[in-house]
N, C-alpha and C positions, 0 to 999 in steps of 0.2 A: 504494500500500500504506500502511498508516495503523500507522504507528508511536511518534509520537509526539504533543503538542501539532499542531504544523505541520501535519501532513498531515491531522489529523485533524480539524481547523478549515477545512481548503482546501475553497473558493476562497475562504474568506474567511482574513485574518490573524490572526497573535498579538494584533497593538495593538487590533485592534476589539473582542477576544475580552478584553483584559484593561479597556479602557473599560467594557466590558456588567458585567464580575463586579467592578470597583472601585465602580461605581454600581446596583450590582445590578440591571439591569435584562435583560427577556428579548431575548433571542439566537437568530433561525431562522436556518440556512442550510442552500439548496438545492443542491443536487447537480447535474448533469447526470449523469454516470456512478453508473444504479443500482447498479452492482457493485462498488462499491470498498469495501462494506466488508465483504463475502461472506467476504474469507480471517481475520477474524476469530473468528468463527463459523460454518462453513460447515454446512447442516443435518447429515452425516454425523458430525462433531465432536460437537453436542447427542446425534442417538441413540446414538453409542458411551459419551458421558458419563453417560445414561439407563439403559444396561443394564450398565453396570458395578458398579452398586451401591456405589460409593462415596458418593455422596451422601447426606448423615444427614439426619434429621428436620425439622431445624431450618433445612437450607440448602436442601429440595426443598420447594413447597409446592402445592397448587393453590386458589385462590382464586377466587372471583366477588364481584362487588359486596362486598368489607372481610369475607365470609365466609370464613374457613378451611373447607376439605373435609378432615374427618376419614380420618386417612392408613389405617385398616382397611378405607375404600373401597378403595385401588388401590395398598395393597402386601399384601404375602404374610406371612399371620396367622405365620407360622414363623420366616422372616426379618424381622426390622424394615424393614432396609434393600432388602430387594428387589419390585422393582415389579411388579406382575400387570398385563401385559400389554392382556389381555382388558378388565379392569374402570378400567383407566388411559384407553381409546379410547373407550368407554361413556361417560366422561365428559368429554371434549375440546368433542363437539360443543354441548355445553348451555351457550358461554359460558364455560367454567372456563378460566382461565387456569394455567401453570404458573410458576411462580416460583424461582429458581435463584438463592440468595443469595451473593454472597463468591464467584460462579464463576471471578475469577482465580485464586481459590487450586488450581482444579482444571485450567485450560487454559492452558499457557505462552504463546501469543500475547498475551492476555487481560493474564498474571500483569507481562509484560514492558511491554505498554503501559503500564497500572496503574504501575507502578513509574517508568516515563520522565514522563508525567504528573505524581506525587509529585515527582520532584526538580526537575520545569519549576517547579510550583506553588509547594513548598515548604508544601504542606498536603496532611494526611492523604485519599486515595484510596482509593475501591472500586469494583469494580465488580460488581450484580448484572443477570440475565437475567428477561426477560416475554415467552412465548411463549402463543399464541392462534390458535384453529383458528375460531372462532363468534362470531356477535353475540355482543355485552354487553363487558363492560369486568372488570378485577380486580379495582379501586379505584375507589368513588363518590368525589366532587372532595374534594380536600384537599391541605395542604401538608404540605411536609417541613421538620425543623427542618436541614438542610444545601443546599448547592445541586446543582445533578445536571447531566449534560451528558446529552442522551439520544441515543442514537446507532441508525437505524433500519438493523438489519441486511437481512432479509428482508420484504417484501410492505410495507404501509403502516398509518396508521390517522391518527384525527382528533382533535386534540389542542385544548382548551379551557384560558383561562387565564380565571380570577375576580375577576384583582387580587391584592395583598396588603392583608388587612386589618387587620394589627399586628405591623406589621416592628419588630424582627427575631423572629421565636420561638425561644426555646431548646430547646424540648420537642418530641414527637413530637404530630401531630395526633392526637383524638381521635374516637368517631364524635358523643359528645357536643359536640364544639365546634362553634358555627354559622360558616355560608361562605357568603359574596356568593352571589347568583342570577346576577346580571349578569353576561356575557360581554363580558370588555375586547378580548380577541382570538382568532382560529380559523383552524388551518390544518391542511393535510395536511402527515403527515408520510412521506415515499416513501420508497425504500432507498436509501440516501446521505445524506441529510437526518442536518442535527446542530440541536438545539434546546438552548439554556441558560435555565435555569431558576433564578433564586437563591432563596435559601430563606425560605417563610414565603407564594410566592404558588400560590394555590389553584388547581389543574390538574386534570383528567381527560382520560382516553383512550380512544375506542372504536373497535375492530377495526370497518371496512365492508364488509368484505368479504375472501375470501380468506384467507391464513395470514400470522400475523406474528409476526416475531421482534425485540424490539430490547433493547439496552441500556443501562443504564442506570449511569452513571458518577458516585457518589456523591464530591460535593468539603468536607472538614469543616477550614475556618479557625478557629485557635485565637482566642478572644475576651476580654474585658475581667474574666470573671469567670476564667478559667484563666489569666489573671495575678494576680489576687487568691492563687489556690490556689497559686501556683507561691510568690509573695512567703510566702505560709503555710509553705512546707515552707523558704523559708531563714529565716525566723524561728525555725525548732523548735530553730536553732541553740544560738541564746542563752539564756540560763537566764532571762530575766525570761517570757519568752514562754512558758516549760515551768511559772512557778509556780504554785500554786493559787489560784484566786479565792473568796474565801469569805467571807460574812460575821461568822464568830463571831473576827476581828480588832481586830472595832470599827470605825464607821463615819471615823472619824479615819485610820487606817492603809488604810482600801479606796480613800479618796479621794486618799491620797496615792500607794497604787499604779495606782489609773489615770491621776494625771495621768504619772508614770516611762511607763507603756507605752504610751499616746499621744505624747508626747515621743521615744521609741524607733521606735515605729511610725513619724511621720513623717520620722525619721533614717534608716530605712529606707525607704521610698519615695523620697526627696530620691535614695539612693544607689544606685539600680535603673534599669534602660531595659529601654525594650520589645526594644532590641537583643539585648539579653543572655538574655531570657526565648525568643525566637522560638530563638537561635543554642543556648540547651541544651536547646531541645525538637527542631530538627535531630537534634541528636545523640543521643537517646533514641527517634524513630522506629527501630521495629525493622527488622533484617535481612531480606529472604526468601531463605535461607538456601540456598546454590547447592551440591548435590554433583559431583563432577567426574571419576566413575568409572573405569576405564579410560582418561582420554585424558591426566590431568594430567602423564604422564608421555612422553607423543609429541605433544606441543604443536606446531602447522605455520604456518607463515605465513598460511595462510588460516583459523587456527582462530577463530571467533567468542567474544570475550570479554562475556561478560554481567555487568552490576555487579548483586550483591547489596544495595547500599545504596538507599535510599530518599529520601533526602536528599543533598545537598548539604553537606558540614561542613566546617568549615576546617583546613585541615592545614597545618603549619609544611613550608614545603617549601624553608627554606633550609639546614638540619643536613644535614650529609652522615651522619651516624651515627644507628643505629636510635634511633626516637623511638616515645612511646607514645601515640596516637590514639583517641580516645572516639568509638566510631561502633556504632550500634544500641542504646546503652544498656552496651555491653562496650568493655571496652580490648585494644588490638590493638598490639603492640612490630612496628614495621614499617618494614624499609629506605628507604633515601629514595627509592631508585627504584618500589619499590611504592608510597608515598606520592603519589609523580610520578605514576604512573599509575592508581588511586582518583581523584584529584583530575581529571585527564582523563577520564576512563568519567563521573563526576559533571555532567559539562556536556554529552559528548559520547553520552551510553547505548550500547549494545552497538556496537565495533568490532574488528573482525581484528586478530590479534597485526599484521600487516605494518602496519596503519594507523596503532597503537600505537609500533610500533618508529620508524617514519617523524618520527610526530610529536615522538616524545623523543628525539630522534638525538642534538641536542646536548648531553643527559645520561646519553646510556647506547648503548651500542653491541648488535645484535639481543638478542647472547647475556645481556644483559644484563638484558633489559627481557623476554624467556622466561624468565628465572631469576623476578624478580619478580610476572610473572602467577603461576608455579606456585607461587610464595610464597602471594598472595593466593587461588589457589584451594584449595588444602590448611587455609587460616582456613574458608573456606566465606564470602570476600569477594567473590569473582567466580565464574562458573560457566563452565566452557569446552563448545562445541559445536563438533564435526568437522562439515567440508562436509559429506560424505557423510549426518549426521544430519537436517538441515534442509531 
């Protein structure tokens, strides 16, 4: 079952997995076991997400070859959001693929790996879906400006690599931008199959046959210019950086205030790390936000604790007295045993109250460490699930 980094790399490991994305280079690995990642997405899971009509505009698409298909095709002129059945099948078979963006925010499997992923990484995750019935392809070759893990749920297809030809890009490919001809690499990808891709090298995919579903695990590392931005917003601190530049000073007075804000500038760079920029951007990844209806109040040994955070942030876990914690961008006044266990769920992703209790025994006794999950789920910090539910 594929829950987290580990398994979702297996047979191959973290360390090769993080070689490939610290040198950016691509990444196949084969499966033996076509079905392992079936409970991710299972087709039944898609059609019930399909006729739910929660899916907006924006997040459902069908494309071919970098063309959008005009959504009056095959939803219903009445409802926005609802699909016509009939004129959705009509055009499966010509090649169109469907496109399903941000679908962890719709499927808790999904939403959960996504989120255990984020705090392995410690860089922002998504994940969307490419499903396909016909010849042809979605997308003619190009790159992305992030890196992607692609994960073949159902059936297969043939995945082409063109190189990178101006590592790294910032921006999104365009269909004006030109792309190598040349194939550096070609392989199938089957159900099981994980393929890493870092971003900026030129790829296409085409269905050969059969039906295919995979997806598509978007990884966006913070870079050199959103430390520039981030050094911008502690600058707006200081009044030299808020004053106005202008010329009607005289050029005597403009030159003496740029050499003061150069002077400043680099007393602020000298007094900055990249430490500090990565560790408050932790702590400003947002929440997904866990509600815990009915059960926060019959918490069991066997209830399934789910962390709401997304990161990893560091928490003072030596005060025994409520402390105040800056996690999702919000401050949270939080006992130390709730602190103790955050900080656990952060390494450990979703475990049983009993695994919880077990592990913190030498800080807190069961009733203890139940009191502080129902703490943290009442925040909407962890989300609980009865056996029974899952």
């Amino acid at each position: 079952m594929i829950i987290n980094l580990a398994s979702l790399l297996s047979p191959a490991g973290e360390k090769s997995f993080f070689e490939h994305f610290v040198s950016k280079s691509r990444m196949h690995v084969q499966s033996d076991d076509r079905r392992r990642a079936e409970s991710l997405l299972p087709w039944d899971s898609i059609n019930r997400l399909l006729e739910s009509d929660v899916l907006r505009g924006n997040n459902l698409k069908l494309v071919r070859a970098n063309r959008v298909i005009p959504p009056i095709m095959y939803r219903k002129s009445d409802e926005a959001n609802r699909i016509d059945p009939r004129a959705f099948y009509s055009l499966l078979p010509q090649g169109v693929s469907i496109v399903i963006d941000l679908i962890d925010e719709y499927v808790p499997d999904l939403a959960r790996l996504a989120d255990s992923l984020e705090r392995r990484l410690a860089h922002k995750v998504w994940i969307n879906c490419y499903i396909s019935f016909g010849p042809g392809k979605a997308f003619k070759p190009h790159w992305d400006n992030h890196d992607v893990i692609i994960v073949q749920v159902h059936g297969s297809k043939r995945w082409r690599s063109f190189g990178v030809p101006d590592p790294p890009p910032t921006r999104k490919h365009r269909d004006s931008d030109p792309v190598p001809t040349g194939v550096v690499w070609e392989g199938a990808m089957r159900a099981g199959d994980i393929l890493y891709l870092p971003r900026g090298e030129v790829h296409e995919a085409d269905l050969e046959a059969g039906d295919s579903a995979h997806l598509t695990i978007g990884i966006q590392p913070r870079r050199g210019i959103d430390f520039w931005a981030w050094l911008g917003e502690q600058a707006s601190s200081e009044s030299i950086f808020r004053t106005d530049l202008t010329r009607h000073q005289g050029d005597a007075a403009t030159h003496e205030h740029e050499a003061r804000l150069k002077a400043r500038r680099h007393a602020l760079v000298e007094s900055s790390s990249l430490g500090a920029f990565l560790d408050s951007d932790d702590t400003q990844a947002p929440l997904r936000r866990r509600v815990s209806l009915g059960i926060v109040d019959r918490v069991a040994h066997d209830t399934l604790v789910v962390p709401a955070i997304r990161r990893r942030v560091a928490i003072d876990l030596s005060s025994p007295d409520v402390e105040r914690v800056a996690i999702g961008g919000e401050q949270f006044d939080l006992s130390a045993i709730a602190r103790r266990v955050i900080d656990f769920l952060g390494a450990a992703d979703a475990q049983s109250l009993g695994t919880i209790a077990a592990a913190l025994q030498g800080y807190a006794d069961d009733k203890g460490v139940r009191e502080a999950v129902c703490e943290l789920a009442r925040l909407g910090l962890v989300g609980l699930e009865s056996h029974d539910s899952r």
